[in-house]
N, C-alpha and C positions, 0 to 999 in steps of 0.2 A: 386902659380898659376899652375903649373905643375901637383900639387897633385890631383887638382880638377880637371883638365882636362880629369886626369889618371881617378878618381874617373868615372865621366860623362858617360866616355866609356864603364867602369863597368856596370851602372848604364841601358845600353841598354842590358843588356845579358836577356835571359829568366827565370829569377827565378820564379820554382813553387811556389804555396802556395795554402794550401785547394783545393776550386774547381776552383780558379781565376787563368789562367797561360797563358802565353805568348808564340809564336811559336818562333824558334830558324830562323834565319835564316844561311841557308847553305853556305854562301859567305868564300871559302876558306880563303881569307884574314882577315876573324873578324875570332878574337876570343870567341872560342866558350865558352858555361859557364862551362861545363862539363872537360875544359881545365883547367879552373884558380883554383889558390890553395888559400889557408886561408892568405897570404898578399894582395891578390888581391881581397879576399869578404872581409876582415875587412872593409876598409876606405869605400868600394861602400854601407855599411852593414849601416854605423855608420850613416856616408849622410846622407842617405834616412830616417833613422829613427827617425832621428832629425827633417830632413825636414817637416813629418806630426804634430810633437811636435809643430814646430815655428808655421807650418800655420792653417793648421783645426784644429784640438786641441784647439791653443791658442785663434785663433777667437771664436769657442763655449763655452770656459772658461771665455771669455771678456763679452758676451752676454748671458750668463745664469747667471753668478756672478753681471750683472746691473751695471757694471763699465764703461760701454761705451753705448753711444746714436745713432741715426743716423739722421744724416746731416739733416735734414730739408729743411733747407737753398738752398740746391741743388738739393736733391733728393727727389721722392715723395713714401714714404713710404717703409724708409728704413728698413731691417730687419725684414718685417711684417712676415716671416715663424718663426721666432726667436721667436720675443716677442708673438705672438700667438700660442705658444709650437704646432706648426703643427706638428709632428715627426712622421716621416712615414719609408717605409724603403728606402726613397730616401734622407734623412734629413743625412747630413754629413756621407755620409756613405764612402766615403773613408778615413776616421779615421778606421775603421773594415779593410776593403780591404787591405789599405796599410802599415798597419804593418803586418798585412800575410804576404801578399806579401816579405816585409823587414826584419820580423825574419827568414823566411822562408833561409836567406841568413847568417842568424847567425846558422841554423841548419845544413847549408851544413858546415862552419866549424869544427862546434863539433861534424858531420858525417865522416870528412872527415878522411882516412885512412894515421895509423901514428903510424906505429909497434914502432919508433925508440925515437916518444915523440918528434920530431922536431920540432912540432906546439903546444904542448904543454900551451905557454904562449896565444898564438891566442884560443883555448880552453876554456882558463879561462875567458876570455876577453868578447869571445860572450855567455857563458854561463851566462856573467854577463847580459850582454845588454838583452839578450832574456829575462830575468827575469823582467827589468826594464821595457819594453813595453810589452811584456804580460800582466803585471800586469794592465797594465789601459786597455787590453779589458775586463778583469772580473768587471774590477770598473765601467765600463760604459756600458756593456752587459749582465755581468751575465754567465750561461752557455756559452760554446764555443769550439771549435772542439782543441783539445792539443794531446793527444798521438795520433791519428789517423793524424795528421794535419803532414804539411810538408815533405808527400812522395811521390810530385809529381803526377806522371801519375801512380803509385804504387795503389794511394787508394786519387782520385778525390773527395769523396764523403765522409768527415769523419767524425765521430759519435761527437755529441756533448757532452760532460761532466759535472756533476756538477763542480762549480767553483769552491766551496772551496777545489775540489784535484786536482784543475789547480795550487789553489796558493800552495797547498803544494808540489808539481810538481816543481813550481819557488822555493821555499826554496831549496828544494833536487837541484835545480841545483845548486842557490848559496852554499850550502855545498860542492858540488863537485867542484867547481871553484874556493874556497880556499882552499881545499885541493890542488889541482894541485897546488896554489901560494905556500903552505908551503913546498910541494916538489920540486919546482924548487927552493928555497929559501934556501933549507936546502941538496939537495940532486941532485940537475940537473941534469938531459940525457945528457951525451954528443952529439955534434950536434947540439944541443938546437938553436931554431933561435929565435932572437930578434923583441919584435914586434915595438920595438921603434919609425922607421920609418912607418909603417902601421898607428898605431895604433892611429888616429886625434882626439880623446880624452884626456889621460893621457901621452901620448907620450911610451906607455910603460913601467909604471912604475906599479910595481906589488904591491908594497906597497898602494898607493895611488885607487886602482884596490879592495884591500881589505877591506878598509877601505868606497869603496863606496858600495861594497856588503851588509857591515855591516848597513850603511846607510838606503838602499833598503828595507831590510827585517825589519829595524824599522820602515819606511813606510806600511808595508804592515800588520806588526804588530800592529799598532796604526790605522788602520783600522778596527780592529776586536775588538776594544775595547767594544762596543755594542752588541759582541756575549755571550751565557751564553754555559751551560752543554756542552757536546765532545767538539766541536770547542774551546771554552774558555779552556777548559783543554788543546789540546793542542799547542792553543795557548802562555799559560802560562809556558808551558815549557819551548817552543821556547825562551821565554822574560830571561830565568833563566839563560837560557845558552848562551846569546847573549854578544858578546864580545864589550862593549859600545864605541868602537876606531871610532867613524865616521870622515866623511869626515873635515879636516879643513879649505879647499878652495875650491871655486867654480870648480864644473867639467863642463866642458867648451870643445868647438870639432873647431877646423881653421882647415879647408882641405885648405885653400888657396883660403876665397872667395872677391872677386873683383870684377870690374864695368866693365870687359871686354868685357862683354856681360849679357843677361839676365837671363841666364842659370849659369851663376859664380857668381849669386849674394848670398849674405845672403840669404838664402828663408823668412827668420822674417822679413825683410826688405824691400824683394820684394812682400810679401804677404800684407804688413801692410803701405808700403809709397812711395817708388820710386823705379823706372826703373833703367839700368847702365846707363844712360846716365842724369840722375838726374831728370826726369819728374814726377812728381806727379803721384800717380795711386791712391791706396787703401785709402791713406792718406784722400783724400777727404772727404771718407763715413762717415768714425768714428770721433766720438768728443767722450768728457767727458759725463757721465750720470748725470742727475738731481740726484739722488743718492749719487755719488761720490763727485758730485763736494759740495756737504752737507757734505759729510763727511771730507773732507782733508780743507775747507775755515772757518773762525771764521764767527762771528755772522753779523758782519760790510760788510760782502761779498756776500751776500746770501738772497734775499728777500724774505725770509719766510710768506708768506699770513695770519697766526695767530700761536700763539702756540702750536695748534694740529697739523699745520703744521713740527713742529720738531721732531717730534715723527717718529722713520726709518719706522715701520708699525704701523698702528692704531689700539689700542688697547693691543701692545708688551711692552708698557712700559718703551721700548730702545728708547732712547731718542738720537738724533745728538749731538757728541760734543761740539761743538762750539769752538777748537782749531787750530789757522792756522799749518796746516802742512809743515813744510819747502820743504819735496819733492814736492807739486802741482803743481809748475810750471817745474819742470822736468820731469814731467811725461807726464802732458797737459798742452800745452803753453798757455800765454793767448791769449785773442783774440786782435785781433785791438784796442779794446777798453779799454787792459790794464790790464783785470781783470777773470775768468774764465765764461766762459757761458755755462751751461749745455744743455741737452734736457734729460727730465725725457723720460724713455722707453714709447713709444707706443705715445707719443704727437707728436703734428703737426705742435709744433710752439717751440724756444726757449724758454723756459719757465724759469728757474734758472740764475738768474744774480745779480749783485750787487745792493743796492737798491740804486732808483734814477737812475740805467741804461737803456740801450736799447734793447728791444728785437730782435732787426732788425741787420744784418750782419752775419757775418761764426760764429759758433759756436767756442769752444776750441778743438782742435785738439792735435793727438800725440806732444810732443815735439823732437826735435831731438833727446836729450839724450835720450828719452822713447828707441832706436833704438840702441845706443851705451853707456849701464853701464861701469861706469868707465872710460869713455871716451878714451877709452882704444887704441885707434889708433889717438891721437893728434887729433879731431876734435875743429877745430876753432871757438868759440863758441862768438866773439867780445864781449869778458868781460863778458860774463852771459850765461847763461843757456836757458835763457829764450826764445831768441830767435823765430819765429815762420816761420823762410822762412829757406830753406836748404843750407848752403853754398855749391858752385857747382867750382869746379876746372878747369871746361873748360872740362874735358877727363873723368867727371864720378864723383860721390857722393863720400864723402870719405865714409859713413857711408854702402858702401857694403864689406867694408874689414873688418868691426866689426866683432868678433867673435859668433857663440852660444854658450847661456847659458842650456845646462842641467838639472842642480841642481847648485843650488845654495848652497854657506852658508848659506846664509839668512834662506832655506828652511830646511835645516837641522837643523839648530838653532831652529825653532819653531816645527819642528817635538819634537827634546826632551823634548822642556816644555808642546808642548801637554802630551809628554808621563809620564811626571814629575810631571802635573799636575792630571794626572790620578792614578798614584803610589799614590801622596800624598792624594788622597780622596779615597784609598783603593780599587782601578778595578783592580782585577786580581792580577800579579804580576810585573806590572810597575814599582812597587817600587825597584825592586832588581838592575835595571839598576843604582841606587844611580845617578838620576837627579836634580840639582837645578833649579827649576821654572824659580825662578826669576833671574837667572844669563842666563840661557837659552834664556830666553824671549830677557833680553836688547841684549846680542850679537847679536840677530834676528835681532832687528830694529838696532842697530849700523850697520849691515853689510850694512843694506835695506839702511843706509843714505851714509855710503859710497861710494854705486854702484851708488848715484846719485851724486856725487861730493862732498856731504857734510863730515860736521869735526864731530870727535868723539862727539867733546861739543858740535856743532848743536844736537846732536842723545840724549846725558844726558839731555840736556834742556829738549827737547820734552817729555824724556821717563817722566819726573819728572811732567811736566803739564799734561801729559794725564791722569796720576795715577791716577788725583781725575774723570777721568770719567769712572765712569761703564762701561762694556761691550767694552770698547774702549782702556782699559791703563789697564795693570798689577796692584792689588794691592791686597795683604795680607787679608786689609781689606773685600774686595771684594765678592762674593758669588761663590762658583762653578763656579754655569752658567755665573755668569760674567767675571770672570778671563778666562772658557774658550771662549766666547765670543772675548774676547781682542785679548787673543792668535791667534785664528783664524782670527779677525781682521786685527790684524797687518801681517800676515800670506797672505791675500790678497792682503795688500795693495805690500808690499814688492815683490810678485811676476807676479806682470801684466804685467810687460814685459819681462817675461822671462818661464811660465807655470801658464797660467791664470786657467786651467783646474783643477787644485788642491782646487780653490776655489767653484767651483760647486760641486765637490767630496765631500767636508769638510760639505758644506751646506745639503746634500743628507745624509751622512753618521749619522751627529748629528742631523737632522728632526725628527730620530725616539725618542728624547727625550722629544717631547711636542705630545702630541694631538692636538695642535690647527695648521692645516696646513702651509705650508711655515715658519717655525720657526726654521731652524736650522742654525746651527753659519757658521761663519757670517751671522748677518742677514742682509737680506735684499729684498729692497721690490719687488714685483711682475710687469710687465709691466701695463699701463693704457690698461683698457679693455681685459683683459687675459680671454679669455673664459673657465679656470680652477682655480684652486683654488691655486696650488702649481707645480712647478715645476715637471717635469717628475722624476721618480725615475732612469730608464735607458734608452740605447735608442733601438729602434729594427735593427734587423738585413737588412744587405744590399738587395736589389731587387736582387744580385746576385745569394746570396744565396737560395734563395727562387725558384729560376728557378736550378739552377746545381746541389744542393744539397738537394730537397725537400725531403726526404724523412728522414731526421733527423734535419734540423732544425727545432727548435718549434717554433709556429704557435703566435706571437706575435700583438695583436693589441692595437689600440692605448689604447681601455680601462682596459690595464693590464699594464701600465707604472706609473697611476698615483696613487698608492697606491701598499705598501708593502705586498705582494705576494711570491710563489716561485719561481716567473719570476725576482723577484729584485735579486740583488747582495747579497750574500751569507749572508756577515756583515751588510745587514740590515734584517736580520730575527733572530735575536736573535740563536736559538740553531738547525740548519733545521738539517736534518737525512745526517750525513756521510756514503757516500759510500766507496762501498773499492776497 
């Protein structure tokens, strides 16, 4: 609790970023920001950073991805900017803002002055983190301001860049933040300070720091797998030389959050379900999607209108599995009535329920555990999971002292068999990283069942039933498309409560392998009444920028998001011209 308080205080200093910056105030007694040294921006750095992960982020990843509905039941047309891809530049635009803002606090460390290598470890630390949030503003914007960015009142107004030498900007720095680890590893500065305490991630552990580096940049590499000529050249280097040590356990940040207040909460938690003091908030809006709740119920749970009705889009071919998922009710509880009730996007009415059910009542909602994988702070769950009402202790939720999740294993797990699955159908040089597919794959969803309480044999069961469905279960037998289908699949499903945004990513990224719009893996279907055809490819820039900075941001409207252009993200234009 301490940590986060400290953290909070941080948390008010004025950190620039681009043209977005906060005035300092002069009150002798606060500390100013131009005071504090790199123990004192790490954990204020780490926070924040997460903080937009848990909340915008994960909301536009839940709601582009068709994993979640809204309320009906309560609300009268919920999400209608969502499911109506209205994206303007007022549409989630502090996802942009405020990772400026918050790397902008990873740059003063790796700016900060350090003849003697005393900060050394804090160094490698943020050079790690700036890499992992930058890289989803190029995945989600495209161009964007990086070596002009983060000088303050220096240069307010900074040139934007092609992206693909943002991301190779983020490789150079992850090279240089393992270098520093193998120097302090092998050869230490005396002096050297420890970021153990700082550091509300890995606790400071530099190993573990490398290993998610290594992670990173196969994320960022298995994004470019759609690229051809320079970029694929050298991307293909990158892959040869990439040292395959990823992460083994979920990277995970506790500053010390609790129900003190609503400022100490989880932000996943306070964004997505209750107050500190245990009040319902966000929880209300969200239920499961008609979509979803197809995808994780068997055939006996789902009132399917005819058999063209099983089909995820009409006319894909990809059919709904018809397998119960042991996570469903861990994720979305049921309803009152025992069983899951969806609301397909863009409908008015409950619409997905058990056949012989009722339309009428609350739909399926988060379940608790959706809030707390692993259960990981003793939540009292009276014998089940299932649950659908919060237990409340009198003094506050237990579920704000849950930790954030990061990266997962899960997510690492299915990064490599994307990447293993790529090696082995010959792109590029994936292959060199010596991946197994299908050993990749099950630890995915092994990890995804364990995060929801479940046993290794719940995870074998499932992985063995779903095999025989296409597009939905790993299998040998299987086609490209389908296996990666599965992968990203289960890639989804595994990460919805924890970086729902990776699956809107995935789906944008692999689009450009069909012609026929909205087809990329995961698939899934469009909202009812979507006045476009497919998904946006990225989104535009903030109203901020547009006003402080006009005279370099480009000039984005809505009719250059919904097709691939030189306004999309680098790795979805196959080979575009490298600058230098």
């Amino acid at each position: 609790m301490k940590k986060i308080k400290y953290i909070l205080v941080l948390l008010i200093f004025g950190f620039y970023s681009c043209s977005d910056y906060l005035d300092i105030n002069d009150n002798p007694n606060q500390l100013h920001s131009d005071q504090a040294k790199p123990d004192q921006y790490l954990p204020a750095a780490q926070v924040a950073c997460y903080s937009v992960q848990a909340s915008t982020m994960n909301r536009l990843g839940l709601l582009f991805s068709n994993a979640t509905g809204g309320n009906v039941q309560t609300y009268a047309a919920p999400f209608s900017s969502e499911f109506n891809f209205n994206v303007t530049s007022n549409f989630y635009s502090g996802i942009f803002q405020s990772i400026y803002l918050n790397v902008n606090t990873f740059q003063k460390i790796i700016d900060f002055p350090d003849t003697t290598g005393q900060y050394m470890e804090y160094k490698a630390i943020a050079k790690i983190c700036k890499a992992y949030y930058m890289q989803y503003i190029v995945d989600l914007y495209g161009n964007a301001p990086y070596t002009e960015a983060f000088k303050g009142i220096d240069n307010v107004t900074p040139k934007y860049e092609d992206d693909q030498l943002i991301y190779k900007h983020l490789l150079t720095e992850l090279d240089e933040a393992r270098a520093l680890i193998s120097t302090i590893q092998n050869n230490p500065p005396s002096g050297l300070e420890s970021s153990a305490t700082s550091d509300m991630m890995l606790g400071g552990d530099l190993s573990k720091w490398n290993k998610f580096a290594n992670t990173i940049e196969l994320k960022m590499l298995v994004r470019m797998s759609t690229n051809t000529g320079a970029v694929a050249s050298w991307r293909d280097t990158r892959l040869s030389n990439l040292n395959p040590d990823f992460i083994s356990e979920d990277v995970t940040i506790q500053p010390g959050y609790s129900a003190a207040n609503n400022s100490q909460l989880n932000p996943f938690v306070s964004a997505f379900g209750w107050d500190a003091a245990g009040n319902v908030t966000s929880r209300n809006v969200y239920c499961i999607s008609g979509h979803l709740a197809k995808c994780l119920n068997g055939l006996a749970d789902i009132n399917y209108a005819s058999a063209a009705d099983k089909e995820v889009v009409a006319g894909s071919g990809v059919f709904y599995p018809l397998v119960v998922d042991p996570r469903r009710y861990n994720l979305f509880a049921k309803s009152a009535a025992g069983y899951h009730k969806g609301v397909t996007q863009g409908s008015t009415t409950v619409d997905v329920y058990k056949p012989g059910g009722s339309s009428l009542g609350q739909p399926s909602k988060f379940a608790p555990l959706f809030f707390n994988p692993y259960n990981n702070i003793g939540l009292p769950l009276s014998g089940t999971v299932n649950t659908t009402t919060l237990p409340n202790t009198g003094t506050g939720n237990y579920l704000d002292s849950s930790k954030g999740y990061v990266m997962t294993l899960a997510e690492a797990n299915f990064l490599q068999a994307e990447a293993g699955l790529l090696g082995a159908n010959g792109v590029g040089t994936y292959s060199a990283l010596n991946l197994n597919v299908q050993t990749a794959y099950n630890s995915g969803v092994t990890n995804s069942f364990l995060m929801n309480l479940l046993t290794s044999a719940n995870a074998t069961t499932y992985i063995g039933a779903i095999s025989s469905k296409p597009n939905f279960g790993y299998n040998t037998t299987n086609s490209y498309a389908q296996n990666y289908n599965a992968i990203l699949y289960q890639k989804y499903v595994a990460l919805l409560n924890t970086n729902a945004i990776e699956a809107y990513i995935s789906n944008t990224k692999t689009s450009k392998f069909s012609s026929t719009p909205n087809r990329g893996y995961p698939l899934f279907p469009m909202p009812l009444g979507a006045p476009v055809q497919n998904r946006p490819y990225r989104l535009i820039y903030p109203t901020s920028e547009y006003i402080a900075n006009s005279a370099n941001v480009p000039n984005i409207s809505s009719a250059n998001i919904y097709d691939i252009n030189t306004y999309s993200p680098f790795w979805l234009q196959g080979d575009p011209a490298i600058g230098q």
